[in-house]
KEMI-193913 format. One record per residue (C-alpha): residue in one letter; x, y, z. Coordinates in steps of 0.25 Angstrom, whole numbers, padded with zeros to 4 digits, always signed. Layout:
aXYZ ...
//
This chain:
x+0381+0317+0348 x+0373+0309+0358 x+0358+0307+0359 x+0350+0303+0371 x+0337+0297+0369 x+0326+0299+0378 x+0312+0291+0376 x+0298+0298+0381 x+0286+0288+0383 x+0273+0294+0380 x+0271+0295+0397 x+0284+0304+0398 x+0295+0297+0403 x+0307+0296+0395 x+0320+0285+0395 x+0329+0284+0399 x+0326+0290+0412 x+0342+0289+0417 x+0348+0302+0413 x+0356+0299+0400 x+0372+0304+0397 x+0370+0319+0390 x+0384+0320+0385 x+0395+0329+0391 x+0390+0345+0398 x+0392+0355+0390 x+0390+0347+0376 x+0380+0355+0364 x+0372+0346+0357 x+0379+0332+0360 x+0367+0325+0366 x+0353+0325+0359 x+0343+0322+0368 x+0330+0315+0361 x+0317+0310+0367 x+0311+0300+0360 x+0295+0303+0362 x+0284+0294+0359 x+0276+0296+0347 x+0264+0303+0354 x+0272+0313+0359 x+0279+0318+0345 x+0266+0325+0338 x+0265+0339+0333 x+0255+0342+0347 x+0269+0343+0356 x+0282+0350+0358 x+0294+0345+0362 x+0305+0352+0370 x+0317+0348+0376 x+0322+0355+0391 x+0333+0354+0399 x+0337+0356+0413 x+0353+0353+0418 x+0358+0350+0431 x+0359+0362+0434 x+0344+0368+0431 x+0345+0374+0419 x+0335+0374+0410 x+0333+0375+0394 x+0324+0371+0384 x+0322+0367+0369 x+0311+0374+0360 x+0302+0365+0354 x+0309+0352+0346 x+0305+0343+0337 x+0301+0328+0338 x+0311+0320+0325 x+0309+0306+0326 x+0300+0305+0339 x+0311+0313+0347 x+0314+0326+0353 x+0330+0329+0352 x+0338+0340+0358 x+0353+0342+0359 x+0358+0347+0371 x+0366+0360+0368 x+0377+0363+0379 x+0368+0372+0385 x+0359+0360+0391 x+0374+0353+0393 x+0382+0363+0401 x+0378+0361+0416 x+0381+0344+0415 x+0376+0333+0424 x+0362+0330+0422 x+0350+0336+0415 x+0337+0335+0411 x+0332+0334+0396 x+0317+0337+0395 x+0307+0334+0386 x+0294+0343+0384 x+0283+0339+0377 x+0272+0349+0376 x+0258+0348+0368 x+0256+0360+0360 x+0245+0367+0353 x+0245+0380+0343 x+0261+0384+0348 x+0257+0381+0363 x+0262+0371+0373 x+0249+0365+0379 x+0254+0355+0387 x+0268+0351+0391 x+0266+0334+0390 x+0279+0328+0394 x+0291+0334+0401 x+0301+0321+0401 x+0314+0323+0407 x+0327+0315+0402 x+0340+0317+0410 x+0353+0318+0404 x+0366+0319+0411 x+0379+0326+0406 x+0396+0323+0410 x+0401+0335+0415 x+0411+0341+0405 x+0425+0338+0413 x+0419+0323+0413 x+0415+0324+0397 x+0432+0330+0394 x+0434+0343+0387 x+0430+0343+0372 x+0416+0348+0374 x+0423+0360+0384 x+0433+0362+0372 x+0422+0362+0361 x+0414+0373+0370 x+0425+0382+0371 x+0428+0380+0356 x+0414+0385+0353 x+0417+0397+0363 x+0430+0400+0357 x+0422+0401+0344 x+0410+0409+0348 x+0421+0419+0356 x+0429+0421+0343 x+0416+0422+0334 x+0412+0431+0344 x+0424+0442+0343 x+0424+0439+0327 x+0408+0444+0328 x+0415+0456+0337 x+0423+0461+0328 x+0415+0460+0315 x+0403+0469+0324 x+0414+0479+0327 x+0419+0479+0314 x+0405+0482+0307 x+0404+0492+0319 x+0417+0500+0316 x+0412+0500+0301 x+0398+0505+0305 x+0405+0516+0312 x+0411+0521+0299 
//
């Protein structure tokens, strides 16, 4: 697993501002990314969130994470992987009061860059359709058992 570290100042700009090596497209949770916050930015008054936007647009977001050792990590599931080239991990800090967001304080944006996957070679392609293969078959299995309990019901 690899880990990229980004580092927020208390005015919102985070280093490195060049955009850093994500891994391969297409991987699941082989590169945490981690923003290192400064300590006034870590109470119990804010909540941090983690979104993404690819090179292609696509948007997605994380609920809510914790701050462990003045960070906010997140692994980036294949999901946030799959379009390649380069991307945007954003940080959102958000004041809140009684379950409410108040304020949003700092959005910082860190950029990341993936290889295409015929550059990063073919166990990651073979990995996923492993885990195809296996959802299919686990899929039939669950199909047959519901047709079986079906049949039975009938009786």
């Amino acid at each position: 697993m690899r880990s990229i570290l980004f580092t927020v100042s208390s005015d919102g700009t985070v280093t490195p501002t060049a955009p850093q090596y994500a891994g391969v497209q297409g991987e699941h949770r082989a590169t945490v990314v981690q923003f290192a916050l400064p300590e006034a930015l870590q109470g119990d008054g804010y909540g941090h969130r983690v979104e993404y936007v690819d090179g292609m647009g696509a948007f997605d977001t994380t609920a809510l994470l914790p701050v462990a050792d003045g960070a906010v990590s997140v692994a980036l599931p294949a999901a946030w992987t799959a379009a390649g080239g380069q991307a945007v991990v954003r940080l959102v800090i958000s004041r809140l009061a009684d379950g409410e967001e108040q304020q949003t304080c700092y959005t910082v944006d860190a950029p990341v860059f993936f290889r295409s996957r015929a550059q990063g070679g073919c166990q990651i392609e073979q990995t996923m359709q492993h885990g195809l293969s296996e959802l299919i078959d686990r899929t039939e299995t669950c199909l047959l058992y519901t047709s079986d309990a079906a049949d039975e019901a009938r009786s």
